[in-house]
C-alpha positions as CSV (number, residue, x, y, z in Angstrom):
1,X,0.0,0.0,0.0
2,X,2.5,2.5,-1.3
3,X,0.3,5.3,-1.8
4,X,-1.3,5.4,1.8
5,X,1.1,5.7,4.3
6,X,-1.2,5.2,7.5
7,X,-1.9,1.4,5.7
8,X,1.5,1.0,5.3
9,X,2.5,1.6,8.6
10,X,-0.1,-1.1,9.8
11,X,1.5,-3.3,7.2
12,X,4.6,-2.5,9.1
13,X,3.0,-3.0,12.3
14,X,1.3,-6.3,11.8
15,X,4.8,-7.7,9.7
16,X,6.3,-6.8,13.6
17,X,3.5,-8.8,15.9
18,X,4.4,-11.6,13.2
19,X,8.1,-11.5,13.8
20,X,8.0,-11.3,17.3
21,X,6.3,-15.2,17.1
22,X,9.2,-16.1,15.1
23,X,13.0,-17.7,15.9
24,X,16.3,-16.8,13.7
25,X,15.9,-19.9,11.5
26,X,12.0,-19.1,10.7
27,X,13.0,-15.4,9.9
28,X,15.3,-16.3,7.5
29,X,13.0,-17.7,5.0
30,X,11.0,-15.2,4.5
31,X,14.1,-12.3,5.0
32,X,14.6,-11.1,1.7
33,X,10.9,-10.3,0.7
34,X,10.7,-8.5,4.4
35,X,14.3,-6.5,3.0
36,X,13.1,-5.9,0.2
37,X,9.5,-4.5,1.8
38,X,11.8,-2.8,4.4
39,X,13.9,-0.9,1.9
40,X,11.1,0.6,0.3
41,X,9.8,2.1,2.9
42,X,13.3,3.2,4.0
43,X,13.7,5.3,0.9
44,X,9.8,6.4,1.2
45,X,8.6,10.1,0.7
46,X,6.7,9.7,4.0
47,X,8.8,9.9,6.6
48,X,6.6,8.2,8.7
49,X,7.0,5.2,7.0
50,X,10.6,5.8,7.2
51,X,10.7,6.3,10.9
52,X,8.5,3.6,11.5
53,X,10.5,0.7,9.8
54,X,13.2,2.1,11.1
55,X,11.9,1.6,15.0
56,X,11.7,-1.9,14.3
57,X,15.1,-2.2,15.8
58,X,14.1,-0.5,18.9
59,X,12.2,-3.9,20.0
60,X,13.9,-6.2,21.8
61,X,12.3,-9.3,19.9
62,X,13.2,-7.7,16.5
63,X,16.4,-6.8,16.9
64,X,17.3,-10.2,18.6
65,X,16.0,-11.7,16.1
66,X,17.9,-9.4,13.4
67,X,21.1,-8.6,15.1
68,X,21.7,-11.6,17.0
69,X,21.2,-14.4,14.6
70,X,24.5,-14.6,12.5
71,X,22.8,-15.1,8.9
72,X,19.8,-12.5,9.1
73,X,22.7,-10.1,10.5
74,X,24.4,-10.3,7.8
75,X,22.4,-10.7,5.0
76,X,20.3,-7.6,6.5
77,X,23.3,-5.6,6.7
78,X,24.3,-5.8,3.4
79,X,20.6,-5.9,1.9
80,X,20.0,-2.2,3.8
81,X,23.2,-0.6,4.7
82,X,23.4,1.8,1.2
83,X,19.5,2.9,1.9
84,X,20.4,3.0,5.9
85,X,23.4,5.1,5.2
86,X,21.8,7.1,2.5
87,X,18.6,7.6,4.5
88,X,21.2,8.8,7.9
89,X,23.2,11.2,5.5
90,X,20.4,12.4,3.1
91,X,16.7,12.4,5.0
92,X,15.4,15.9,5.1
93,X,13.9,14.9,8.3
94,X,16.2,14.9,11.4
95,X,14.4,12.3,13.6
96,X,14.6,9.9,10.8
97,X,18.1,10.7,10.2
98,X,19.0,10.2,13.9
99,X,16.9,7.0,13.9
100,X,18.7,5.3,10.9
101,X,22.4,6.3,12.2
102,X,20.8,4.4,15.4
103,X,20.0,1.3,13.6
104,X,23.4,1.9,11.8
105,X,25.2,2.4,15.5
106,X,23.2,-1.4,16.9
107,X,25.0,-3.0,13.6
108,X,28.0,-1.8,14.2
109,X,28.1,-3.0,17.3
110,X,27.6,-6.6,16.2
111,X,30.9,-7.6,14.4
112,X,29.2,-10.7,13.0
113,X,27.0,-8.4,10.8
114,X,30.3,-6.5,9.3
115,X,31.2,-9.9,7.7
């Protein structure tokens, strides 16, 4: 739902409830459709879809999930790290720009994701 943001950021919301019932090894099959979805709205003209992927990490399920699984650390890394990094550089918004060098910062952190 690209072109209304408020059903996007339920999308987003409901993809979260569903992740937070899931372990590494179940998120990883279904990883690069959620990148891919994730990406979009990283990039998004609405910056609150933006800042609303991007407080995905803030979770503690998601961001175990994410950051603390080898594989989906990596693979998420280097599936969002040009939009993360372009989004924390570029987004007219300063919220969102603080948020995504956030998210940046927690990957960082993890040296398994800078494989």
């Amino acid at each position: 739902p690209r072109s209304n943001s408020q059903n996007e950021i339920i999308l987003i919301d409901e993809i979260e409830k569903i992740i937070q019932t899931m372990n590494g090894e179940q998120l990883g099959s279904v990883l690069p459709p959620l990148l891919h979805r994730f990406q979009q709205c990283l990039v998004s003209e609405k910056f609150l879809v933006a800042q609303r992927v991007l407080k995905l990490w803030d979770g503690d399920e998601f961001a175990h999930i994410v950051l603390y699984h080898d594989q989906n650390c990596t693979y998420s890394w280097k599936y969002l790290s040009s939009s993360m990094q372009q989004v924390a550089n570029d987004c007219w918004n300063s919220q969102v720009r603080e948020s995504a060098a956030h998210v940046i910062s927690l990957y960082m952190k993890v040296s398994s994701c800078q494989d």
